[in-house]
N, C-alpha and C positions, 0 to 999 in steps of 0.2 A: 897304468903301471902299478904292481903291485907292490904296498907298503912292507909289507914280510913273505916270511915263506908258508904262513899260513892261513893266506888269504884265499886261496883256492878250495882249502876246508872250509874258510866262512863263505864263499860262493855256494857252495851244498849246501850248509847246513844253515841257510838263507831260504834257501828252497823250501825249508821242512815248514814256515809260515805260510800259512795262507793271509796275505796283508790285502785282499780284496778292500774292504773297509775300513783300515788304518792306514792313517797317513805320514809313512815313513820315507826318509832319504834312504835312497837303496846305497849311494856312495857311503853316507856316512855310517848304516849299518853293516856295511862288509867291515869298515874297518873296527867295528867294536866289537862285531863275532872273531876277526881275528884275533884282537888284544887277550876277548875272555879265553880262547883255544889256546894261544900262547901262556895266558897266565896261567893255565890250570894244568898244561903239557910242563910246564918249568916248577910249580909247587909240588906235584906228584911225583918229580922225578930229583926231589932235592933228595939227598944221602937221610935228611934228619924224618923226613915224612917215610920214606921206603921203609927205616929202621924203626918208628915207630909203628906201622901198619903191620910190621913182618910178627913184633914184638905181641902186638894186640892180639891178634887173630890166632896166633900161636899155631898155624896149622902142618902138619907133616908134610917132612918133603919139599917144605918151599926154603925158598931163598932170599934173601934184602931183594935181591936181582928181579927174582918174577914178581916183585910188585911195579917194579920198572913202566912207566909208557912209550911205547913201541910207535916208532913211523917206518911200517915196510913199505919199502918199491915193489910194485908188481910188475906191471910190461906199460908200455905207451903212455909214461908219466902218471900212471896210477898209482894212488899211495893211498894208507889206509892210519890213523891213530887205533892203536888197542891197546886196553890196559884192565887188570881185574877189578870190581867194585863187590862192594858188600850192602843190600839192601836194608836201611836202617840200621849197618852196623853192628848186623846178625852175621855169625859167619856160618851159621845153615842156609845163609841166602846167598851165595855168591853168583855173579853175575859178569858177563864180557863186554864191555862201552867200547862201542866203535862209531869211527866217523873216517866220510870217505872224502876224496876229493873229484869224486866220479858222482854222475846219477846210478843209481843199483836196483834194484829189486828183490822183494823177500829172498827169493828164492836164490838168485845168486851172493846174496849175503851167508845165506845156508851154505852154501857149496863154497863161496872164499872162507865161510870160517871150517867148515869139513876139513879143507884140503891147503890149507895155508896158517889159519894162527891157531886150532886147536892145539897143537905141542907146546904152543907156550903156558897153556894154562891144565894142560891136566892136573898138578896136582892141586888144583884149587876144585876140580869138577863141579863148572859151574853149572848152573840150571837153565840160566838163559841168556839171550843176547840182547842187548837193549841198541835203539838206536830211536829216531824220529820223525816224523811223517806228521803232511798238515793233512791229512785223511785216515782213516780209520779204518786201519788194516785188518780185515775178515779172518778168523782164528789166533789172535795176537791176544795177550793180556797188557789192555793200557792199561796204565797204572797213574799218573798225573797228564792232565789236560790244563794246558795256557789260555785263561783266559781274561779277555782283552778288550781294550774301547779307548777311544777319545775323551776326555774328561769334558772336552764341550760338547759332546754328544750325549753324554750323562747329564752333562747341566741343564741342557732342554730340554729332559725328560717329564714326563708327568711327577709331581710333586705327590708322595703319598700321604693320605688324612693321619697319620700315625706322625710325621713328623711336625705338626705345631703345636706339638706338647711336650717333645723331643727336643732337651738343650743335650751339647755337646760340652765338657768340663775339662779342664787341663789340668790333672794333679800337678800338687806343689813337691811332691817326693812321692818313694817309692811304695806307701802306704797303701797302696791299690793293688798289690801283686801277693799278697798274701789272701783277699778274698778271689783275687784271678785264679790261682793255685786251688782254692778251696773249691771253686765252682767245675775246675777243671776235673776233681779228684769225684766230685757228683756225678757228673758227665759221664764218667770211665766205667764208674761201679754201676750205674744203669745202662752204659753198651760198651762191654768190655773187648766185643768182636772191633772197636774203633784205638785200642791201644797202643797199632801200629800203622792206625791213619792220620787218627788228630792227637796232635803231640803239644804237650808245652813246653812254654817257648822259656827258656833260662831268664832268669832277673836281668844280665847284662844287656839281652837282646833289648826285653822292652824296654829298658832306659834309655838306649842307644834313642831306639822311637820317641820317648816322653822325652828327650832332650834337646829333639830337632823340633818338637813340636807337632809328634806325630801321632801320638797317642793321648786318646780321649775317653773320659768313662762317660755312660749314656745314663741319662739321667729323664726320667717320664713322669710328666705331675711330681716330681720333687722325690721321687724317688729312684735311687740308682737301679738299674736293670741289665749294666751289661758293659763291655769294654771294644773297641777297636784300637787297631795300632798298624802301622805303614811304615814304610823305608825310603826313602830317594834312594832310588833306583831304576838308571837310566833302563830304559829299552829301545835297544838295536841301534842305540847311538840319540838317544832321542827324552829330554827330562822326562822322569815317569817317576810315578809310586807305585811301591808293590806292597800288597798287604799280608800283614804275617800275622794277623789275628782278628778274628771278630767273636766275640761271644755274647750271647745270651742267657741271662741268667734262670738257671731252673725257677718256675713258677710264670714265665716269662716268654717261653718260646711258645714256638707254634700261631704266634698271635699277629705279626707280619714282621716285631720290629728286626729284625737281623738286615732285610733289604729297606726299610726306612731308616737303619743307622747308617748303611753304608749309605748311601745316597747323600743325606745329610753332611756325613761328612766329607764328600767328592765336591758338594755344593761347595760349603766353607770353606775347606784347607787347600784341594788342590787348584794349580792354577790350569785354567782353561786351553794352554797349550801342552798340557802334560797327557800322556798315555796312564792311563789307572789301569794294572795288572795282578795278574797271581797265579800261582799252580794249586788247583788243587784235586785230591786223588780221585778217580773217577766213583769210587764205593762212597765219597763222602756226599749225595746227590741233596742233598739240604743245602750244602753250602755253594755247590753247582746252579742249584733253583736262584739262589739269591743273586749270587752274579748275573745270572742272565735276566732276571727281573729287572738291573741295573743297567742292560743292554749291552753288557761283555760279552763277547763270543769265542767260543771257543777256536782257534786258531790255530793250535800245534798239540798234537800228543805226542806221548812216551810210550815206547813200545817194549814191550817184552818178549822176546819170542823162544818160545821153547827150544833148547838143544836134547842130541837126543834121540 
């Protein structure tokens, strides 16, 4: 029996995982894809976010109204959520997020937004349609891919020679995030094409991390070389950590430690029943390598598809 009325969208968009090799409760995952669908169908459509977004963007022709999210009926209990997004917050990147409670196909994804919700967004003229899929749709722009593992499948992994020299350090305050910030700003100005890939992450975030105990600077032979940071955060109903940062410090990389920090750290902090997760952009393929060195698999992409 269904807990809400958007547990039907979390039956799709259940679908979009491929959990071949993770081991999740499919019950108790429908209902935490519905909670997040509900939560994020009720924050986008509060008066004070509508009126903020309409404010920011500043764009002609729109309204509080068309930042609205949308549940149309089509025919035979087919229903669809759509609503406008902005990519990174750019409003030269505007985009249409849709979710169905049907299974679809590109193609008739094309043709229901041709001939069904493109009037709600012309004046945003968006670029493209994002939606999700646990395979990799031929002519699509992914743009973030989920990827995924058991923490006790990481734990048995081969241990690399990099980490027994490799301590992990718990700052005592936020003194760490001013050389974070510096290494980041290194980072940018030697590949500025990643400006709107790898992003840093605000002081509130990492403290959020370094206050649960989630964030560690890497320390090699006695000297620092780099930072990881992590969130409790559940997946698909299921304790997990998701990581919101690993770096490596210039002089540093390239030498293996970024997948011997993580590692090390999945060893120590997470527990053995927890799913270890993250998205990260598919152009960012260094941080891709590492993950998968770490036995995460990629699981679900983000898709883009051109309107047009």
């Amino acid at each position: 029996m269904q807990q809400n009325k958007f547990d039907d969208f979390a039956e799709i968009s259940l679908s979009t995982f491929n959990l071949k090799n993770i081991n999740i409760d499919h019950t108790k995952a429908i209902v935490a894809l519905g909670k997040e669908i509900e939560a994020e169908y009720e924050e986008l459509n509060s008066r004070k976010v509508r009126e903020d977004r309409h404010k920011y963007f500043n764009i002609s022709n729109t309204e509080i109204e068309d930042y609205a999210e949308r549940i149309l009926d089509l025919d035979n209990n087919r229903k669809v959520i759509c609503g406008i997004r902005h990519l990174g917050g750019q409003v030269d990147q505007p985009f249409v997020n849709i979710l169905s409670n049907f299974t679809t196909t590109k193609t008739e994804l094309m043709e229901l937004y041709n001939f069904k919700l493109s009037k709600y967004f012309a004046p945003f003229k968006p670029k493209h349609l994002r939606y999700y899929s646990k395979n990799k749709i031929a002519s699509n722009e992914i743009r973030n891919s989920y990827l995924v593992q058991n923490a006790a499948t990481i734990k048995k992994g081969i241990q690399f020679d990099l980490e027994k020299d490799l301590n992990l350090i718990s700052p005592d305050n936020y003194d760490y995030y001013n050389n974070y910030k510096a290494e980041y700003e290194k980072f940018l100005m030697k590949n500025p094409n990643f400006k709107n890939i790898v992003q840093l992450n605000d002081l509130e975030l990492m403290e959020t991390s370094r206050k649960a105990g989630l964030l560690k600077t890497a320390e090699y032979k006695g000297e620092t070389i780099g930072l990881i940071a992590g969130l409790k955060d559940d997946f698909l109903g299921k304790p997990a950590v998701y990581f919101i940062e690993i770096l490596v410090n210039e002089g540093w990389k390239r030498k293996g430690f970024a997948k011997a920090i993580q590692r090390k750290f999945i060893n120590e902090v997470c527990q053995a029943d927890e799913i270890v997760w993250g998205t990260i952009d598919m152009e960012n393929q260094a941080s891709i390598k590492t993950a998968k060195a770490n036995l995460r698999e990629e699981i679900r992409y983000e898709n883009f598809m051109k309107l047009g």
